[in-house]
Backbone as a printed PyTorch tensor [residue, N CA C, xyz], in Angstrom:
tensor([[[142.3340, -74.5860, -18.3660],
         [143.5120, -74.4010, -19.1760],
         [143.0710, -73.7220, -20.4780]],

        [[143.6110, -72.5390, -20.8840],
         [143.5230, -71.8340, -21.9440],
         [144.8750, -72.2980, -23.1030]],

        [[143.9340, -72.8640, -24.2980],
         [144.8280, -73.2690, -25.2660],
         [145.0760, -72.2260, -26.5290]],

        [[146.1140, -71.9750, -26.9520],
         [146.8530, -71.2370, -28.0300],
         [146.4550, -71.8920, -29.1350]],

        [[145.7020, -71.6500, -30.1790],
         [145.5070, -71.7120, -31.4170],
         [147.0660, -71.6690, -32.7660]],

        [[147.3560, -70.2620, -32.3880],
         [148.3450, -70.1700, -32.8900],
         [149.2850, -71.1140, -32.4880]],

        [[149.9270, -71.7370, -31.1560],
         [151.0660, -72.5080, -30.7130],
         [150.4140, -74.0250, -31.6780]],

        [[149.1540, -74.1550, -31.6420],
         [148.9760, -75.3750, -32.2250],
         [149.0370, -75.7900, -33.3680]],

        [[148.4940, -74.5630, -34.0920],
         [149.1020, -74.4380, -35.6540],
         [150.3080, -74.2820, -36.2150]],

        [[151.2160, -73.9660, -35.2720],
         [152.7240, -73.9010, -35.3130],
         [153.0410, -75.3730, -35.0460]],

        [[152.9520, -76.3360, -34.3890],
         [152.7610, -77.2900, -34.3220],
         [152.7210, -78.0300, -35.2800]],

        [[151.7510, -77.9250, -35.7340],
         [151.0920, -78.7660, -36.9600],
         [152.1250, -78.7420, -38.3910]],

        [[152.3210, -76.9620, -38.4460],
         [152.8800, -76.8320, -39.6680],
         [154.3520, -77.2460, -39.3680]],

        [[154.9160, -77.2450, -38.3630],
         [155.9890, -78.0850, -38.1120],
         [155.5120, -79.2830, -38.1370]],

        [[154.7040, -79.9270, -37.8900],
         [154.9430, -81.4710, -38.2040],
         [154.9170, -82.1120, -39.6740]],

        [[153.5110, -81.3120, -40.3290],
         [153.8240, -81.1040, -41.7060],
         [155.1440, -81.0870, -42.8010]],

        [[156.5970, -80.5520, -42.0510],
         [157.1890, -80.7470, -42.4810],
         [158.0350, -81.9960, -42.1520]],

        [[157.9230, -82.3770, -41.5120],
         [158.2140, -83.6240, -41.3240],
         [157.4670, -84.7410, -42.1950]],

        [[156.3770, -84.6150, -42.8510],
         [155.9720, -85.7110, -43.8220],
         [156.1950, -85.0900, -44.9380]],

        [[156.7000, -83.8790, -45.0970],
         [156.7210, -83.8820, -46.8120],
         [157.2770, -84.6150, -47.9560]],

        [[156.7630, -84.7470, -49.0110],
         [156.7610, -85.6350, -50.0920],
         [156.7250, -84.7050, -51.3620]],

        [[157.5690, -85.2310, -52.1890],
         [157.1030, -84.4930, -53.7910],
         [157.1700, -82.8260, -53.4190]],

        [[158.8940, -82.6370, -52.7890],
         [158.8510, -81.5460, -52.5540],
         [158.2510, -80.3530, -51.7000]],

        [[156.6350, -80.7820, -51.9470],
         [155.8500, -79.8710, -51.1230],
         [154.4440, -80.0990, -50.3990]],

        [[154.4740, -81.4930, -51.1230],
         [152.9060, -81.9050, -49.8140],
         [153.4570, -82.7450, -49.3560]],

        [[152.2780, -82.8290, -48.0370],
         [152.3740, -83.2210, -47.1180],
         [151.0020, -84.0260, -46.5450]],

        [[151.6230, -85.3130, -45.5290],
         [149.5650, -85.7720, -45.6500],
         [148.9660, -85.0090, -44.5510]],

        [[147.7860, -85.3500, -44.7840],
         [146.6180, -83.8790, -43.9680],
         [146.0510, -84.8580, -43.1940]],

        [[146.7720, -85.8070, -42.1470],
         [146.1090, -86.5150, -40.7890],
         [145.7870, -85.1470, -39.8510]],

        [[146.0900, -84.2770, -39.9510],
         [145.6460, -83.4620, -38.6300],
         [144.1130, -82.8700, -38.4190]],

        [[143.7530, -82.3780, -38.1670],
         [142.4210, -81.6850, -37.8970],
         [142.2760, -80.5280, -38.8450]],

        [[140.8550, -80.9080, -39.1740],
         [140.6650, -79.4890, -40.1110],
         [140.6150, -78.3690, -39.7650]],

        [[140.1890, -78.2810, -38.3700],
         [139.7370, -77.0810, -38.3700],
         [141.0110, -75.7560, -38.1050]],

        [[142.7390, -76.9920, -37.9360],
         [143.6510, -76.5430, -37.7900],
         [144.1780, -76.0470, -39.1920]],

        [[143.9670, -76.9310, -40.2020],
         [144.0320, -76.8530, -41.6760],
         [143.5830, -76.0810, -42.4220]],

        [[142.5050, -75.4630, -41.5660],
         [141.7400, -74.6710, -42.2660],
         [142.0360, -72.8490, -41.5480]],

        [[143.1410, -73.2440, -40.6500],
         [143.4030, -72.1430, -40.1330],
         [144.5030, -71.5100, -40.8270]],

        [[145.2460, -72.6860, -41.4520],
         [146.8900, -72.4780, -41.7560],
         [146.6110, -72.1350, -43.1260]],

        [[145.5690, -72.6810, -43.9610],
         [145.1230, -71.9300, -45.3560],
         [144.9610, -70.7190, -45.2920]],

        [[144.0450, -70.3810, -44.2750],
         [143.2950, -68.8110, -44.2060],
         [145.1730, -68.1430, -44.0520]],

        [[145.8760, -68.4090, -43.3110],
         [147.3420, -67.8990, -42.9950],
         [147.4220, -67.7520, -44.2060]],

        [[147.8820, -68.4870, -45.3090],
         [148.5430, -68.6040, -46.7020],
         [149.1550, -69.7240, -46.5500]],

        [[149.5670, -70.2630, -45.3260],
         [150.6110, -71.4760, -45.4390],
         [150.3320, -72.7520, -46.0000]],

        [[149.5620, -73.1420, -46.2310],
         [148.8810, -74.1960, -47.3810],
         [147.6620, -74.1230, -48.2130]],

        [[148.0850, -74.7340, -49.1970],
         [146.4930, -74.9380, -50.0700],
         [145.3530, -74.8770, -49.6030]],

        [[144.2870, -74.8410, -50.6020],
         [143.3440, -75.7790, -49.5550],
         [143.5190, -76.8430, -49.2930]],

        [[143.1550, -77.4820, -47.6330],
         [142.8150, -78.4730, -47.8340],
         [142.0800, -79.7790, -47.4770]],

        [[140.8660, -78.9540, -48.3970],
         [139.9360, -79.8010, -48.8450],
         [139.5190, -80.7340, -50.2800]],

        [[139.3790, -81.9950, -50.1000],
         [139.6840, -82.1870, -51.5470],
         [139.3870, -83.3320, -51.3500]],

        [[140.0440, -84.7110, -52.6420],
         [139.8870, -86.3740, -52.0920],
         [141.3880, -86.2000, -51.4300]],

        [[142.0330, -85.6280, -52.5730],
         [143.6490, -85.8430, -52.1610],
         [143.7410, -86.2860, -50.5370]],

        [[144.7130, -87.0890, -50.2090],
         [145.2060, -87.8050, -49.3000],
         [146.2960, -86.6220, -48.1720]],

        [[146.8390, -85.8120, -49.1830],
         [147.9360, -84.7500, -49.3200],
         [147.3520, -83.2980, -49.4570]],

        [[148.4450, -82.3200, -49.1070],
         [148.1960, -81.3660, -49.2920],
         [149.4670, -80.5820, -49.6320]],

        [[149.6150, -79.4670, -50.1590],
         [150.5050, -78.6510, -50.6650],
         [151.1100, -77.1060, -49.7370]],

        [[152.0400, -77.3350, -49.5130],
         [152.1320, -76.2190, -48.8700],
         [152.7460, -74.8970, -49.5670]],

        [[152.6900, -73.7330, -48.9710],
         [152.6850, -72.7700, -50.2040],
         [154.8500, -72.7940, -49.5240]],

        [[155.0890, -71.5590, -50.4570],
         [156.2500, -71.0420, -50.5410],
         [157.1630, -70.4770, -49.2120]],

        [[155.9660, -69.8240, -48.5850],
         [155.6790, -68.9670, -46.9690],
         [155.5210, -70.3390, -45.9530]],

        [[154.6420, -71.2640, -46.2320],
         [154.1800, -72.4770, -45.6920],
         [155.4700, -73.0750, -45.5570]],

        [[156.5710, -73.6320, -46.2790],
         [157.4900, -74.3970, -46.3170],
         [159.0070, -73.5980, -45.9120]],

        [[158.9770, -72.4280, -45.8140],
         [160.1770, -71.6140, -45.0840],
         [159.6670, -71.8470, -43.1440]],

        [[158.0520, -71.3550, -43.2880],
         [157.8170, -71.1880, -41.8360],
         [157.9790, -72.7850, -40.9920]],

        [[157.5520, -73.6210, -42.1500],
         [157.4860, -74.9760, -41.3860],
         [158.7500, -75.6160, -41.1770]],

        [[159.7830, -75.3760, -41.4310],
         [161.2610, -75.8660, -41.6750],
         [162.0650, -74.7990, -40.3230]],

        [[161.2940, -73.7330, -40.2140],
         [161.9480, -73.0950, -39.1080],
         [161.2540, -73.5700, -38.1190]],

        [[160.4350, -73.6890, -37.8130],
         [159.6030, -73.8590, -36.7910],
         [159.8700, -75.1380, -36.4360]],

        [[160.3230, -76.2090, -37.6690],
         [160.5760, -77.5160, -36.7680],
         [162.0010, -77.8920, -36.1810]],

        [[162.8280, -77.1320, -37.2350],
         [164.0110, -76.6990, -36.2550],
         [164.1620, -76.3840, -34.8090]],

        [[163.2730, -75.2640, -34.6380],
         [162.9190, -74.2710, -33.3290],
         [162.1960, -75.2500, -32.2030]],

        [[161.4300, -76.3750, -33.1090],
         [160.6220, -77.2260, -31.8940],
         [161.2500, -78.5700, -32.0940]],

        [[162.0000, -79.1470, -32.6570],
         [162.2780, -80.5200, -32.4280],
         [163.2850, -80.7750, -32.7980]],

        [[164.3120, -79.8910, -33.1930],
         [166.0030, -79.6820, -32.8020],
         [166.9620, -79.9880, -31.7140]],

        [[167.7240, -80.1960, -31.2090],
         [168.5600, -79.8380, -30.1500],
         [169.7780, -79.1110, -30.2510]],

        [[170.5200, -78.4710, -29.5510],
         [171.8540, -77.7770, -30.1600],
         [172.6020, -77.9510, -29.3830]],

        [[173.7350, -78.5950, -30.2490],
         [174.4730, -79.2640, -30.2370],
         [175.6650, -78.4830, -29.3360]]])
């Protein structure tokens, strides 16, 4: 089985929006090396840090709000 990087990081940053807090972070339970994919994107901070949380950018929080629409919506 060949896995999508991209589908998984779409994933993620949709789930991301589902924990956001304080507007724009979000906690960073997922994998880094996914985290560290979605930074290199622009879609979040770094994040590496102590922080618990992470920040998502401007681009980060339009894409993640569509995307979780698009994946965990139904229509009505």
């Amino acid at each position: 089985m060949k896995v999508s990087p991209d589908k998984i990081d779409d994933a993620v940053l949709a789930l991301l929006w589902l924990t956001l807090h304080d507007e724009r972070r979000a906690w960073k339970g997922f994998d880094f090396d996914v985290l560290d994919r979605l930074h290199q994107k622009g879609l979040i901070d770094d994040p590496h840090g102590k922080a618990k949380s992470l920040v998502l950018t401007d681009d980060g929080l339009q894409r993640a709000e569509a995307l979780f629409k698009e994946l965990f919506t139904q229509s009505s």
